[in-house]
N, CA, C and O atoms as a Maestro MAE file, in Angstrom:
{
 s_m_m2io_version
 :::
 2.0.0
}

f_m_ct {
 s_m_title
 :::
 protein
 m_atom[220] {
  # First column is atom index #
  i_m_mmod_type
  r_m_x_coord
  r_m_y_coord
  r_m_z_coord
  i_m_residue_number
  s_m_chain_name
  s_m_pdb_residue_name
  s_m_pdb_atom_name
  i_m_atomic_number
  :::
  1 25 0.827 -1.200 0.000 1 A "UNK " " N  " 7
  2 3 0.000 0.000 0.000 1 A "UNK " " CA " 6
  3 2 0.870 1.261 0.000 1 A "UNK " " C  " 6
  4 15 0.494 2.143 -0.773 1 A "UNK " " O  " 8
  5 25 2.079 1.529 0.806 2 A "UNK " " N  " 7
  6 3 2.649 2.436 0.770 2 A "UNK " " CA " 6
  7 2 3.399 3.067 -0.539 2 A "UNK " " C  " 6
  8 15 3.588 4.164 -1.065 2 A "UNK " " O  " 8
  9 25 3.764 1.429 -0.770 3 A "UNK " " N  " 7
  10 3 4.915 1.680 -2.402 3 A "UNK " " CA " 6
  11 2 3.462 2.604 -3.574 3 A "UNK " " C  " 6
  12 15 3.470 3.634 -4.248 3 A "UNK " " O  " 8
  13 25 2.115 1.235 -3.198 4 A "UNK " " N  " 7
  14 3 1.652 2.891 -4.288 4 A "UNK " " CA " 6
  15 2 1.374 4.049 -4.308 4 A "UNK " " C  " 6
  16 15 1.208 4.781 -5.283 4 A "UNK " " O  " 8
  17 25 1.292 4.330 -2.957 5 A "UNK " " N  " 7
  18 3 1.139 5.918 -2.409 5 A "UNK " " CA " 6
  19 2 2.514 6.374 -2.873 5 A "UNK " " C  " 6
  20 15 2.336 7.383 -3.555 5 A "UNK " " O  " 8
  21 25 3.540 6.136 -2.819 6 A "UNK " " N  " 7
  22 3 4.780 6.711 -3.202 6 A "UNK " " CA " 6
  23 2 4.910 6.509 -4.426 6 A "UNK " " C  " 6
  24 15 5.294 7.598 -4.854 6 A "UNK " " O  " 8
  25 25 4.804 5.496 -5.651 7 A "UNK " " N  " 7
  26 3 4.612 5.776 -6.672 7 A "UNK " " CA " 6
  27 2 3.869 6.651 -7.160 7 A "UNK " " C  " 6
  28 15 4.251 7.173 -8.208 7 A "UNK " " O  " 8
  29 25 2.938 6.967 -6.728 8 A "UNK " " N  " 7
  30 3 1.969 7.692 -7.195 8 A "UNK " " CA " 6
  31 2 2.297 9.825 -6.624 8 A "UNK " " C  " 6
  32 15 1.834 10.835 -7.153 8 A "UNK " " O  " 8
  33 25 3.137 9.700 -5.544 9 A "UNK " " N  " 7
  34 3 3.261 10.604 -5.287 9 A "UNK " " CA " 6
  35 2 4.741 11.369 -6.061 9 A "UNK " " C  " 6
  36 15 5.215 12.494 -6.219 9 A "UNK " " O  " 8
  37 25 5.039 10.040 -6.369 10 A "UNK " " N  " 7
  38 3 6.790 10.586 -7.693 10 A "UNK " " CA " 6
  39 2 5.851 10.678 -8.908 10 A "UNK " " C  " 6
  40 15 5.739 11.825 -9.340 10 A "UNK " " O  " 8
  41 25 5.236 9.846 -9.477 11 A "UNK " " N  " 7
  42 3 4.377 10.160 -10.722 11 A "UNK " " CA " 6
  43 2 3.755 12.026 -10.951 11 A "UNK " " C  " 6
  44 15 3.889 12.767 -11.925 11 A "UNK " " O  " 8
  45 25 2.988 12.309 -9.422 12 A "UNK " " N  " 7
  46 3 2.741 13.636 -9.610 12 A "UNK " " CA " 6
  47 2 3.256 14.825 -9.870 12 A "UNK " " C  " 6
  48 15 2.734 15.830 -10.352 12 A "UNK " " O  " 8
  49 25 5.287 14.426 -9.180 13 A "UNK " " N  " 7
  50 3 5.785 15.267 -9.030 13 A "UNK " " CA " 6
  51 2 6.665 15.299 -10.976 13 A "UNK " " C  " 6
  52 15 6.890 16.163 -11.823 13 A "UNK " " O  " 8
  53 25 6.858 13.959 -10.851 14 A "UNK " " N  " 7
  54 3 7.554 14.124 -12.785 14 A "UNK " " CA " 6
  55 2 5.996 15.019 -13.363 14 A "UNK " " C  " 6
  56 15 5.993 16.057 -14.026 14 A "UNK " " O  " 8
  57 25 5.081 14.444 -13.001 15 A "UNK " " N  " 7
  58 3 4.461 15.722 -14.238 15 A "UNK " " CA " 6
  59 2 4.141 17.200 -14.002 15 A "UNK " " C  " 6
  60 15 3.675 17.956 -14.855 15 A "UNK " " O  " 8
  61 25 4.488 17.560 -12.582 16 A "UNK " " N  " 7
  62 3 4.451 18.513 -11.928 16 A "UNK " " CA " 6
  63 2 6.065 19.498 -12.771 16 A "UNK " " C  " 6
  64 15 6.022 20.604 -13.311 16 A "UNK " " O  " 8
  65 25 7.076 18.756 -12.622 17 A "UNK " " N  " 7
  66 3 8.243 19.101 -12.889 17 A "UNK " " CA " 6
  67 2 8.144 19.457 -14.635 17 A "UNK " " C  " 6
  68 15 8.667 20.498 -15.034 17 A "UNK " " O  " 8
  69 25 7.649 18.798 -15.330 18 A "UNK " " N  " 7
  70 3 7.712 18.737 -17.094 18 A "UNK " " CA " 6
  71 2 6.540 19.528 -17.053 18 A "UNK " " C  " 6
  72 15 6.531 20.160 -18.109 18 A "UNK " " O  " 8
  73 25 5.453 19.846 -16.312 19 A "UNK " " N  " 7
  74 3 4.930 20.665 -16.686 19 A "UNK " " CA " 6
  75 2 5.526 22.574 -16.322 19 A "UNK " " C  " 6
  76 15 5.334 23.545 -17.054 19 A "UNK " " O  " 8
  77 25 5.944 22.555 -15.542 20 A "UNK " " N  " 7
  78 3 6.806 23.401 -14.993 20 A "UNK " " CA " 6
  79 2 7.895 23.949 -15.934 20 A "UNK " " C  " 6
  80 15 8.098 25.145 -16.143 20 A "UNK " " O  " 8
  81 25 8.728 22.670 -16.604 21 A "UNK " " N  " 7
  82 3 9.767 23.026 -17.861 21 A "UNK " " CA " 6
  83 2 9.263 23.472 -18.971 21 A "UNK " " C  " 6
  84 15 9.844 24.247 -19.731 21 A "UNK " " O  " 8
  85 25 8.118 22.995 -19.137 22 A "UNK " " N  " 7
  86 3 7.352 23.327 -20.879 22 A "UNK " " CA " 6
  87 2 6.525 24.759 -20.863 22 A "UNK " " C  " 6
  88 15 6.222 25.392 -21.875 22 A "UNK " " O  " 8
  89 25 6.181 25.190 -19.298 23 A "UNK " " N  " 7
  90 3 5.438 26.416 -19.017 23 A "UNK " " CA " 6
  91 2 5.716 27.665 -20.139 23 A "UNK " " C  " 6
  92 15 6.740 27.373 -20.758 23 A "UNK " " O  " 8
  93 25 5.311 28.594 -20.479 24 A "UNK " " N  " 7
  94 3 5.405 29.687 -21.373 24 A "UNK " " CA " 6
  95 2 6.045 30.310 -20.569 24 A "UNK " " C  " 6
  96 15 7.250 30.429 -20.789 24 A "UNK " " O  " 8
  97 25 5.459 30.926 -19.355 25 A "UNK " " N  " 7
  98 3 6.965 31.631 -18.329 25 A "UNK " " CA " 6
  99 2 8.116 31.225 -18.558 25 A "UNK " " C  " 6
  100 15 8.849 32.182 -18.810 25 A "UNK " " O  " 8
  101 25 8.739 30.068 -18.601 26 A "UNK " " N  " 7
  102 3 9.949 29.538 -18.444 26 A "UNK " " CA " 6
  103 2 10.705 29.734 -20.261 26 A "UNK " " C  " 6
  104 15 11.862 29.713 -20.680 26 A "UNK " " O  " 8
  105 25 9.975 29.831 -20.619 27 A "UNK " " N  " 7
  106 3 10.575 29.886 -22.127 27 A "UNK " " CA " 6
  107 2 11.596 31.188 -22.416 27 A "UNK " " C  " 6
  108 15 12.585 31.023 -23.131 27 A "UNK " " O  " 8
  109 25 11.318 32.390 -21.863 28 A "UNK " " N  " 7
  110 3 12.301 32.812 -22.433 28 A "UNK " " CA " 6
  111 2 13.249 33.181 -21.636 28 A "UNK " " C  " 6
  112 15 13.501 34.335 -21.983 28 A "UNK " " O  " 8
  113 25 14.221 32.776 -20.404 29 A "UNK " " N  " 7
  114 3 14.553 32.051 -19.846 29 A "UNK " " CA " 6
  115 2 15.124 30.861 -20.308 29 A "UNK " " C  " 6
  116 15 16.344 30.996 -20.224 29 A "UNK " " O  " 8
  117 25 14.914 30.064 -20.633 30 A "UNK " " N  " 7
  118 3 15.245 29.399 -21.265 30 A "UNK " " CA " 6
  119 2 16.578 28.794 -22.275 30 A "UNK " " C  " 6
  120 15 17.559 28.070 -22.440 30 A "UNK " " O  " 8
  121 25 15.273 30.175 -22.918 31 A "UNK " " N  " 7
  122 3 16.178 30.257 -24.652 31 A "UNK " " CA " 6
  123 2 17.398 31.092 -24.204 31 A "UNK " " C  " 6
  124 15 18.547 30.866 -24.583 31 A "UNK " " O  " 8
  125 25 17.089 31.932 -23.487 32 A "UNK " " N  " 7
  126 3 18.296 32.729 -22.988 32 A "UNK " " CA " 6
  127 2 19.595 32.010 -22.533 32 A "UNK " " C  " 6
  128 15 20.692 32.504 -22.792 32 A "UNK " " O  " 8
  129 25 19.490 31.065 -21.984 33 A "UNK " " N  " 7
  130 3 20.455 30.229 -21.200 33 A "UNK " " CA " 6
  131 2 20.693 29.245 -22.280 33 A "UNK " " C  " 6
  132 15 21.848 28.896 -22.525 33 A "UNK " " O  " 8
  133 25 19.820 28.833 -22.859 34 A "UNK " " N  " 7
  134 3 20.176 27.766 -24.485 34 A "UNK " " CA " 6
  135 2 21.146 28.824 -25.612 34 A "UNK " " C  " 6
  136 15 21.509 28.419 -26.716 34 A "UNK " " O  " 8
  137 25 21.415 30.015 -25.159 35 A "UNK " " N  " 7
  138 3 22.224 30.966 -25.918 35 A "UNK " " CA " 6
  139 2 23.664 31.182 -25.847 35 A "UNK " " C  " 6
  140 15 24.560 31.513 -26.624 35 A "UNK " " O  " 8
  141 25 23.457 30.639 -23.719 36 A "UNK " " N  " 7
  142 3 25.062 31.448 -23.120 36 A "UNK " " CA " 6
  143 2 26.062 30.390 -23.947 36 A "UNK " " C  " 6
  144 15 26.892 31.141 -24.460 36 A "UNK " " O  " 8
  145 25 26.316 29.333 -24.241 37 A "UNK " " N  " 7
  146 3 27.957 28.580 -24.915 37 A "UNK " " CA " 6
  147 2 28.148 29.956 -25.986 37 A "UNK " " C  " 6
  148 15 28.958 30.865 -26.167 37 A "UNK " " O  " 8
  149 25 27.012 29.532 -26.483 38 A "UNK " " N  " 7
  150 3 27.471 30.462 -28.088 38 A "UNK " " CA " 6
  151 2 27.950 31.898 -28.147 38 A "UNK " " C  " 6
  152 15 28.766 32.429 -28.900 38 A "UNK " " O  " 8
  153 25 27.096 32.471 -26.973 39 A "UNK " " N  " 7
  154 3 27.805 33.953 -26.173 39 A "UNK " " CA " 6
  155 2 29.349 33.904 -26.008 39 A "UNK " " C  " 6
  156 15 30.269 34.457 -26.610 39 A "UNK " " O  " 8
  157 25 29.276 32.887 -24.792 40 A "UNK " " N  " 7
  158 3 30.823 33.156 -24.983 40 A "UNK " " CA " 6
  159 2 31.502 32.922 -26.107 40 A "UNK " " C  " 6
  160 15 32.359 33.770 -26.356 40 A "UNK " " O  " 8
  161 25 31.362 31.795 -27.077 41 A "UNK " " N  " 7
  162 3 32.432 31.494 -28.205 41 A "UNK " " CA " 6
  163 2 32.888 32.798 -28.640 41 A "UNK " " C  " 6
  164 15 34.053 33.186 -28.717 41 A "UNK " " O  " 8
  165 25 31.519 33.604 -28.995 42 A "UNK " " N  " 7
  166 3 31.716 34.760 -29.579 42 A "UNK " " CA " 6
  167 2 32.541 35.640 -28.987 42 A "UNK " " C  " 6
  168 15 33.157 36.212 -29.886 42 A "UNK " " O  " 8
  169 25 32.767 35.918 -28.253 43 A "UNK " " N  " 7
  170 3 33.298 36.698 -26.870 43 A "UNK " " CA " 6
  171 2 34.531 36.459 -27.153 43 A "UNK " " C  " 6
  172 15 35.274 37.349 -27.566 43 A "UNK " " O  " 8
  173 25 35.056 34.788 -26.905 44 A "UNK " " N  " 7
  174 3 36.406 34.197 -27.153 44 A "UNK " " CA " 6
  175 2 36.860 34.531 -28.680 44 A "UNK " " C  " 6
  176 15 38.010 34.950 -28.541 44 A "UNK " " O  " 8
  177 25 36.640 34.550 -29.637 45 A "UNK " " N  " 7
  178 3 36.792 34.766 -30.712 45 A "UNK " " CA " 6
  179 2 37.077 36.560 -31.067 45 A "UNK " " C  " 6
  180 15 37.833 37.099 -31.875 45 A "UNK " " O  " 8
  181 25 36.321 37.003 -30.292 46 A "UNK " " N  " 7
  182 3 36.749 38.727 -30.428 46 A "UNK " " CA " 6
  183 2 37.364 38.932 -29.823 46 A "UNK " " C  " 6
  184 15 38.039 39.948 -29.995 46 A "UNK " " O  " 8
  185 25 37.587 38.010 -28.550 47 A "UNK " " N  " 7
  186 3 38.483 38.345 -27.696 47 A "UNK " " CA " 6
  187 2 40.312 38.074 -28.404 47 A "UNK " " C  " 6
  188 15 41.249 38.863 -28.275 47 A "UNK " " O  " 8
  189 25 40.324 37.149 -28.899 48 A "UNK " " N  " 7
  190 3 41.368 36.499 -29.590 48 A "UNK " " CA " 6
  191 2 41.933 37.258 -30.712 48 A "UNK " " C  " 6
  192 15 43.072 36.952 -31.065 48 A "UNK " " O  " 8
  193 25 41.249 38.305 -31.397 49 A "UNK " " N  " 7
  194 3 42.015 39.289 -32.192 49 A "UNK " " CA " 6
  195 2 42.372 40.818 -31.209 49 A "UNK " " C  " 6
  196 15 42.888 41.819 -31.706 49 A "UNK " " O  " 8
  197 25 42.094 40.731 -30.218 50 A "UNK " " N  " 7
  198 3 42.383 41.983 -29.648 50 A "UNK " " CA " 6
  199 2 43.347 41.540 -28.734 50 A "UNK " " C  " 6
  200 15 43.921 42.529 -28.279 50 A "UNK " " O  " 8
  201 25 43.746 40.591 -28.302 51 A "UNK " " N  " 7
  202 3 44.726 40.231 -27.633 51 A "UNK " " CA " 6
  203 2 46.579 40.125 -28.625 51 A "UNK " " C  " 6
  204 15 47.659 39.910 -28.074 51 A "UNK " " O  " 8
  205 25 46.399 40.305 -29.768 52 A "UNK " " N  " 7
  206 3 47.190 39.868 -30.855 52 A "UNK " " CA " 6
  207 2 48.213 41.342 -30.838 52 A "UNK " " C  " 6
  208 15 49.428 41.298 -31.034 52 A "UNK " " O  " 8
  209 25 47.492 42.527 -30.581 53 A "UNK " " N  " 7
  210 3 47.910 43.572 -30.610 53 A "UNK " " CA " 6
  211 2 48.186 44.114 -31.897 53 A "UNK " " C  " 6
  212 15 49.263 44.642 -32.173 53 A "UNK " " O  " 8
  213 25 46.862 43.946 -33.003 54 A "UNK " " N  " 7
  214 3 46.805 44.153 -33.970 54 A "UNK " " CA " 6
  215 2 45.390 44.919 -34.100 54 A "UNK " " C  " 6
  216 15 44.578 44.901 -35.025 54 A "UNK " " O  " 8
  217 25 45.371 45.494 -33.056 55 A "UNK " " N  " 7
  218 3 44.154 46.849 -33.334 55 A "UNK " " CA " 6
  219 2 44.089 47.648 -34.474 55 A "UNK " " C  " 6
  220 15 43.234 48.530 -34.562 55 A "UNK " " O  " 8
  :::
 }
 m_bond[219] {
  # First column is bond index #
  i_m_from
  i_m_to
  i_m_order
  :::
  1 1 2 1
  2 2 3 1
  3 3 4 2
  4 3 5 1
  5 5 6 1
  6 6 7 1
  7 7 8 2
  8 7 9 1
  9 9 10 1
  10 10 11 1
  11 11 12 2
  12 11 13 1
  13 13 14 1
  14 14 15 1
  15 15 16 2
  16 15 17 1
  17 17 18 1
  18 18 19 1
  19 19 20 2
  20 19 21 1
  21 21 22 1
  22 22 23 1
  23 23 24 2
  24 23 25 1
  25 25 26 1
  26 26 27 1
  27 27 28 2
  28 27 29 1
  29 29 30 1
  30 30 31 1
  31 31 32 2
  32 31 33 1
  33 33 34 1
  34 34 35 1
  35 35 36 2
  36 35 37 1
  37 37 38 1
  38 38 39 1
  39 39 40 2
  40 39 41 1
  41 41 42 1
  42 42 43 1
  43 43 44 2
  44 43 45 1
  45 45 46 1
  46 46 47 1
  47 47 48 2
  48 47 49 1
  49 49 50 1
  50 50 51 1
  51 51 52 2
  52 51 53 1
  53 53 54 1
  54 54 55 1
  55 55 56 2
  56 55 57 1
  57 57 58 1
  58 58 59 1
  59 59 60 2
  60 59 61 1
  61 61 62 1
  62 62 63 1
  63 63 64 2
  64 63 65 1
  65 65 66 1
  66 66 67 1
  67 67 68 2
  68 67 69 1
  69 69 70 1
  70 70 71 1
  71 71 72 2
  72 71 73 1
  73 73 74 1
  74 74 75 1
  75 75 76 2
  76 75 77 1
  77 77 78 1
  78 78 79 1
  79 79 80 2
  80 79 81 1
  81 81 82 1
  82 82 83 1
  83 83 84 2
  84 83 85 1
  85 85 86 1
  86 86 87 1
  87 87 88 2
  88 87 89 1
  89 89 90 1
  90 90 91 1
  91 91 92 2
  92 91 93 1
  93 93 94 1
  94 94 95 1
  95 95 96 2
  96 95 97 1
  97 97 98 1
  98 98 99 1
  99 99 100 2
  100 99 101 1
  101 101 102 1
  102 102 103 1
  103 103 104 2
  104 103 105 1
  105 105 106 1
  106 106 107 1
  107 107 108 2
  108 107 109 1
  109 109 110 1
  110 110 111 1
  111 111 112 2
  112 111 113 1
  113 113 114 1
  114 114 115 1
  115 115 116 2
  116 115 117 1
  117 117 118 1
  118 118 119 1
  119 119 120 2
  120 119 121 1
  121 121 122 1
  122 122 123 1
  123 123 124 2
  124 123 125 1
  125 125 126 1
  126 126 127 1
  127 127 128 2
  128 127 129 1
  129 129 130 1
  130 130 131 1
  131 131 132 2
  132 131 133 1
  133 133 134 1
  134 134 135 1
  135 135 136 2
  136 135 137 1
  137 137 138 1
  138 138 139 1
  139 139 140 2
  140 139 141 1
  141 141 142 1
  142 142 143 1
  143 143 144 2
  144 143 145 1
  145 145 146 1
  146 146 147 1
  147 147 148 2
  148 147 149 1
  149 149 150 1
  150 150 151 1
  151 151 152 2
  152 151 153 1
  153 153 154 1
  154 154 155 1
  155 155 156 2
  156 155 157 1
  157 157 158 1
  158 158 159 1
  159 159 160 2
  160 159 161 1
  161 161 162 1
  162 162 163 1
  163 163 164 2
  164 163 165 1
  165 165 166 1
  166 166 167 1
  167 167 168 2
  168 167 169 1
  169 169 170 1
  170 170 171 1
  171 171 172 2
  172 171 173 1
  173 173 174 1
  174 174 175 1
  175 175 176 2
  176 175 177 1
  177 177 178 1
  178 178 179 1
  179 179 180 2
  180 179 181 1
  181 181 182 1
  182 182 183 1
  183 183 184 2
  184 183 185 1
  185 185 186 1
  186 186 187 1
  187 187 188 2
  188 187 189 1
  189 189 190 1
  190 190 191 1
  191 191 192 2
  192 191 193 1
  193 193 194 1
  194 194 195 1
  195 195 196 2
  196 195 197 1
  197 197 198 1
  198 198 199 1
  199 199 200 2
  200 199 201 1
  201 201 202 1
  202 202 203 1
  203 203 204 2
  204 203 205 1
  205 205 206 1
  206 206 207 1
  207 207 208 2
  208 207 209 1
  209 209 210 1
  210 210 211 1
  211 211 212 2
  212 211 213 1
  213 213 214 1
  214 214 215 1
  215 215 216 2
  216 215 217 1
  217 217 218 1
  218 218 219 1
  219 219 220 2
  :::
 }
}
């Protein structure tokens, strides 16, 4: 009896959680943070001709 009360109480929380990730609030947020690698590359890459001392 307990195990299905506890199954059932992890079941609520995974769809509690994926519903939470897929929310429209959370989206842009998100995308923002699905952005930062590529931020920096860019960063590193501009950074890398100004360090050359060829301004």
């Amino acid at each position: 009896m307990i195990n299905g009360i506890f199954t059932v109480v992890l079941m609520i929380l995974f769809f509690a959680i994926i519903a939470w990730a897929w929310s429209d609030k959370r989206k842009e947020e998100f995308d923002h943070m699905s952005n930062l690698p590529l931020e920096d590359e860019i960063e590193l890459t501009n950074n890398k001709g100004d360090t050359n001392g060829n301004d």
